[in-house]
C-alpha positions in Angstrom: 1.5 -15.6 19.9 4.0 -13.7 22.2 6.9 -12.2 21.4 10.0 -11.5 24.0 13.1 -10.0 24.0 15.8 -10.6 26.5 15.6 -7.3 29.2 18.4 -7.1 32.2 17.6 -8.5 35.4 18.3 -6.8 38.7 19.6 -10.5 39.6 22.4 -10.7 37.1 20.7 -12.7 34.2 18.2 -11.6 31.9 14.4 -12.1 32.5 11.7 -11.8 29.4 10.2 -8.6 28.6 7.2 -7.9 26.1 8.6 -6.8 22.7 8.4 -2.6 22.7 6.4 -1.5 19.1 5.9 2.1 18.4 3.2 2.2 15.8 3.4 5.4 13.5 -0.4 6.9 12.5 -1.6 9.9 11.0 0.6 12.1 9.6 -1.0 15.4 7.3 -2.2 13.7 4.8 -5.3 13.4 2.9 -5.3 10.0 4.3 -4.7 11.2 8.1 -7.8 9.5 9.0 -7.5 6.4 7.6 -4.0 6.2 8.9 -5.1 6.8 12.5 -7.5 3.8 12.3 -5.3 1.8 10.7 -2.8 2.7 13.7 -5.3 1.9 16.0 -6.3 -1.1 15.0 -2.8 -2.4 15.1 -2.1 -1.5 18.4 -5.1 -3.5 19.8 -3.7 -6.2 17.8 -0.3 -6.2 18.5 -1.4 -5.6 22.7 -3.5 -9.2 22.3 -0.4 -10.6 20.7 1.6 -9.7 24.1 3.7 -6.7 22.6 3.8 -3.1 24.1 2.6 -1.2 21.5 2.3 2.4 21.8 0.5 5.0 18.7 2.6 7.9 17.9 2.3 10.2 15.1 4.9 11.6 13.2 5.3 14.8 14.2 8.5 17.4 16.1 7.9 14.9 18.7 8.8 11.9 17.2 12.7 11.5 16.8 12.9 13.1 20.4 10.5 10.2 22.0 12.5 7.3 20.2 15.8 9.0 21.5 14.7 9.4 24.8 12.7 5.7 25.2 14.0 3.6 21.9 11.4 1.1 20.8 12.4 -2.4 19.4 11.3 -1.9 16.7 8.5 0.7 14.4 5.5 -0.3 12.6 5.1 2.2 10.0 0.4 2.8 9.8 1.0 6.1 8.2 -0.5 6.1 4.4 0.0 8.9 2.4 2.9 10.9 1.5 4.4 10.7 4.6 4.4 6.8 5.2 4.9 5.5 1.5 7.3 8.2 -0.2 10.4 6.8 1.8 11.2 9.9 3.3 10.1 9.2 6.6 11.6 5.9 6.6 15.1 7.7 5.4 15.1 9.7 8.3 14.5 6.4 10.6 18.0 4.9 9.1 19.6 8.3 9.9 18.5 7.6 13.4 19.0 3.9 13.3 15.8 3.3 14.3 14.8 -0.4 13.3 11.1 -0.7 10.9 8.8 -3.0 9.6 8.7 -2.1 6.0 10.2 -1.8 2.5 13.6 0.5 2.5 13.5 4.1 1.3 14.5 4.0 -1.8 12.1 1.1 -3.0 9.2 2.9 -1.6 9.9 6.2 -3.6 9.8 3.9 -6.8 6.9 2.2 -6.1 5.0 5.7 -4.5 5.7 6.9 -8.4 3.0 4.8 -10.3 4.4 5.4 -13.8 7.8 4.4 -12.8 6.8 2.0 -11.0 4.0 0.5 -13.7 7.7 1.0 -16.0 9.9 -1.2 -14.2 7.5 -4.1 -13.5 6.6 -3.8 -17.4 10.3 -4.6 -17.8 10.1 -7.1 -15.6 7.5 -9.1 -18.1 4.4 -8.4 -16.1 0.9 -6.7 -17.5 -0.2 -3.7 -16.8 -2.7 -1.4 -18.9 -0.5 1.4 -21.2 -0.3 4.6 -20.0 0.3 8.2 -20.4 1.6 10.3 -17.1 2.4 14.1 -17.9 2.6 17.3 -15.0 0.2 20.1 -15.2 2.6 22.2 -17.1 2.7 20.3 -20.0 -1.7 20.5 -20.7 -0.6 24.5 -19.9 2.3 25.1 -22.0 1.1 23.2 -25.1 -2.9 23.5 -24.9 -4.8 21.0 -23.0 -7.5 20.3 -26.1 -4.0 19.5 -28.3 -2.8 16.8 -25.7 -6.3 15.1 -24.4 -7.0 14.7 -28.2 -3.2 12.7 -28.4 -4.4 10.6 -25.3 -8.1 9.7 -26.2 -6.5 8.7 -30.1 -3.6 6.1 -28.3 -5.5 4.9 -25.2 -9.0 4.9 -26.4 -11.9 5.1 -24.4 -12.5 4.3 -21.4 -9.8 5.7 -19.6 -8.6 5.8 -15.5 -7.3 9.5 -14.2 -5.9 9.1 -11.0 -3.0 11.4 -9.6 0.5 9.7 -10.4 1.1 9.1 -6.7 -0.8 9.0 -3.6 -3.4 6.2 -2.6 -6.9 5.6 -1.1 -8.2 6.2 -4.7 -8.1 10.0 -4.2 -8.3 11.8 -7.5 -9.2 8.5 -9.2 -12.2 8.7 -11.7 -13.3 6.6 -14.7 -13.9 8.6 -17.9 -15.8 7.3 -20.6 -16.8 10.3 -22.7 -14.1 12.8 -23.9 -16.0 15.8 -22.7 -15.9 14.3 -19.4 -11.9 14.7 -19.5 -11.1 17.9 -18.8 -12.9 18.2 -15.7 -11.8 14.7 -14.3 -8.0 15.9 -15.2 -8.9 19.6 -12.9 -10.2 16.9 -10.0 -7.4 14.7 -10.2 -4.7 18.1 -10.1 -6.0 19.0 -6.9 -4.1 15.8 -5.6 -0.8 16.1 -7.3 1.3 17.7 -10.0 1.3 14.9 -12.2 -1.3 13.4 -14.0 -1.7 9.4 -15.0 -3.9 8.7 -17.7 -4.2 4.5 -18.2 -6.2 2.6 -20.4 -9.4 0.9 -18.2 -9.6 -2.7 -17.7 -12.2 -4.3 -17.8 -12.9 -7.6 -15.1 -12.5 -8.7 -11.5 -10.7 -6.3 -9.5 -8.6 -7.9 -7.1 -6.2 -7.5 -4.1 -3.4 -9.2 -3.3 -1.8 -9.2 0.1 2.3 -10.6 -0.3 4.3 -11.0 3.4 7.7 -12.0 3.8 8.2 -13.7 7.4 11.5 -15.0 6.8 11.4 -17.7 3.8 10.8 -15.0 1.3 7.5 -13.3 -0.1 4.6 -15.4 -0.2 1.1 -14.1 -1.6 -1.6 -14.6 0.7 -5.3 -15.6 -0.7 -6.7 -12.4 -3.2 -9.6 -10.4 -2.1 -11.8 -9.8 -5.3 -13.0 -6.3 -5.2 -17.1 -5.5 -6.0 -17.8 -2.3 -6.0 -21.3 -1.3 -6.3 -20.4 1.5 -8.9 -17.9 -0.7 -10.6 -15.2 1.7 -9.6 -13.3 1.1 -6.4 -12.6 5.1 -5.9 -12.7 6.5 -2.9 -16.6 6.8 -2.0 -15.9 3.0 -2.6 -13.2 2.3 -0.6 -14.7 3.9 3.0 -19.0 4.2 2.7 -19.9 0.8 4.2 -22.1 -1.0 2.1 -20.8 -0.1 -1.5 -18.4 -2.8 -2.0 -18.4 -6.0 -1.5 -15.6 -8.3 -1.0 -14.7 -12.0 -1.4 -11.9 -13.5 0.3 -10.6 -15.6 -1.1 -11.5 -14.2 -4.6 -14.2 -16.2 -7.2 -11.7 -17.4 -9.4 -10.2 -20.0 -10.8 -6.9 -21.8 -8.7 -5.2 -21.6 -12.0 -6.1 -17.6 -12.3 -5.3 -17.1 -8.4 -1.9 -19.0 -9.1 -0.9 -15.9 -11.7 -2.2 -13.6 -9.8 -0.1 -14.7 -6.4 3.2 -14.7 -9.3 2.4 -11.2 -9.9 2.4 -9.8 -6.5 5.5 -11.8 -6.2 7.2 -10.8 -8.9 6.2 -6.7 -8.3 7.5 -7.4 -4.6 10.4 -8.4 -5.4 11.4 -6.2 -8.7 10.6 -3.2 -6.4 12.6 -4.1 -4.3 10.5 -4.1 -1.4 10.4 -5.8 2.1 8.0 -7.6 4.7 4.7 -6.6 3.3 2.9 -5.1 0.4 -0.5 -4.8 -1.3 -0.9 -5.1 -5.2 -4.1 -4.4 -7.0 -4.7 -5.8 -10.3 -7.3 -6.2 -12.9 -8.1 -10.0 -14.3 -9.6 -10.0 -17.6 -12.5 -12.4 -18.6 -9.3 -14.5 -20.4 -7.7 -14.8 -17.1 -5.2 -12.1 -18.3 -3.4 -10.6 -14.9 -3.0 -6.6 -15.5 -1.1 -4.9 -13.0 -2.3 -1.7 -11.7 -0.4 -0.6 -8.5 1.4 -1.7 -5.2 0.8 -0.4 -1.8 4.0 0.1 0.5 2.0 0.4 3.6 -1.7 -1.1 2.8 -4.8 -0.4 5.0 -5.1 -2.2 8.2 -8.1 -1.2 9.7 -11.3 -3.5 10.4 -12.7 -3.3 7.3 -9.4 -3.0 5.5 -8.3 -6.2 2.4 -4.7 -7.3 3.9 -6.5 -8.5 7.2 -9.2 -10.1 4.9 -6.5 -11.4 3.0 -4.5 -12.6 6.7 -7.9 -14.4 7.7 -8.3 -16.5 4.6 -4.4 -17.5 4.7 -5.8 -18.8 8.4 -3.6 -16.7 10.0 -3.9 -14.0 13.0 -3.3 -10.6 12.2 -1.4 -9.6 16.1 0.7 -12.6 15.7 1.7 -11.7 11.4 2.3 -8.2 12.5 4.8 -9.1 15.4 6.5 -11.8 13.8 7.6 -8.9 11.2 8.4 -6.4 14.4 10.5 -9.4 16.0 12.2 -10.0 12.8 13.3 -5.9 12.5 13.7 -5.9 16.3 16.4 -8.9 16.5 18.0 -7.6 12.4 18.4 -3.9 13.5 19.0 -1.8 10.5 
């Protein structure tokens, strides 16, 4: 698939001219390098889809480059702080600079797990209880005090994972108490704020939701097998300790719910074009959700191109139908 835009002619009319991307990758993040391959990857896959695509990071040279040669439209590879907290993408409607991507404001709610796990709660939608306090709190009122508290109301075993940020950073599974002091010290090396959530136990899965003008559809879920049975971060990026399934191993009737679910997040969040959400499904067929991804992996190896293959669709020609879209919308 090919996607034009109308360019002046030197004749008078207007002659075709490849749709200009600028792909954003990297950033400082602990994710940098994930980012960079993700970027990478889309640029070779928006070039075969006949775009211009060009890999930029986001650094002092950034709003400069767009001023002096605007893009079409931005694809937004950064993970991290810097691609999913919104503030990059507030400072792209300062400039009027058109992205793929959810707006600002919904990506600060859904970078915030508790709020986020808090409004889709509201929303009628499952998702394990939870407990999400700042360092100062285990500081000011004894950390031994509090970790009993949590153990008594969440029970054992529990997921620690840093409030915001992705890749699985920080994220551990505790299942003794004296494990949980030191998996708390780990996880406060990625973040102020702490999230404490009662573990699920089932079939991890992924699900991929794209919006390409009719509204957000769920693609097919990629079931999650890691080799541990914890999809942290070791996981997530050493080839050979997970394994994944797409579409998932489970029932239509399960993959229905769990398509609603992504659905539903997507659209309490408020978000646009694409997002990832991972949830847990119990051996009831119980969807749990656990969290959304604003800007989800799109490297190789990465579960929304699984997820884009077992729909039966391209990944160039997905990914430039949602730069055309912000390309011909502006913002």
């Amino acid at each position: 698939m090919s996607e034009t835009a109308p360019a002046p002619d030197t004749t008078g009319g207007t002659a075709p001219h490849p749709l200009r991307a600028v792909v954003l990758a990297g950033g400082l993040t602990f994710e940098r390098e994930v980012s960079l391959s993700s970027g990478t990857q889309v640029v070779e896959e928006l070039t075969r889809a006949g775009l211009d695509a060009e890999l930029r990071d986001a650094d002092a040279e950034l709003l400069p480059g767009l001023a002096a040669a605007p893009a079409d439209a931005v694809f937004i590879a950064l993970h991290g702080a810097t691609g999913e907290d919104g503030a990059l993408r507030a400072v792209l409607d300062l400039a009027g600079v058109p992205y793929v991507g959810s707006p600002a404001a919904a990506c600060r709610l859904a970078w915030d797990k508790p709020a986020a796990k808090s409004v889709v709660r509201s929303a009628a939608v499952t998702t394990p209880d939870w407990v999400a306090l700042p360092h100062s709190t285990f500081r000011e009122l004894g950390a031994g005090a509090v970790l009993d508290l949590m153990v008594a109301r969440l029970g054992l075993p529990l997921m620690v994972k840093p409030a915001s940020g992705g890749s699985a950073l920080g994220v551990q599974k505790v299942s003794r108490v004296e494990d949980l002091p030191a998996a708390m010290v780990s996880c406060f090396a990625y973040g102020d704020t702490v999230m404490v959530e009662r573990f699920v136990e089932g079939v991890e899965l992924a699900i991929a939701v794209v919006d390409l003008g009719d509204g957000p559809e769920a693609l097919p879920a990629v079931e999650i097998e890691p080799e541990s049975g914890v999809f942290d971060y070791a996981s997530r990026y050493t080839p050979g300790l997970t394994e994944y399934h797409a579409p998932a191993r489970i029932p239509d009737e399960t993959a229905a719910r769990a398509a609603e679910v992504a659905v539903r997040v997507h659209q309490v969040l408020g978000l646009a074009d694409l997002s990832r959400t991972d949830a847990i499904v119990t051996p009831d067929g119980e969807v749990h959700f656990l969290e959304v991804n604003v800007s989800p992996g799109l490297t190789e190896t990465s579960m929304f191109p699984m997820a884009v293959e077992a729909a039966g669709h391209e990944l160039g020609d997905v990914l430039a139908r949602l730069l055309a879209r912000r390309a011909s919308a502006g913002r």
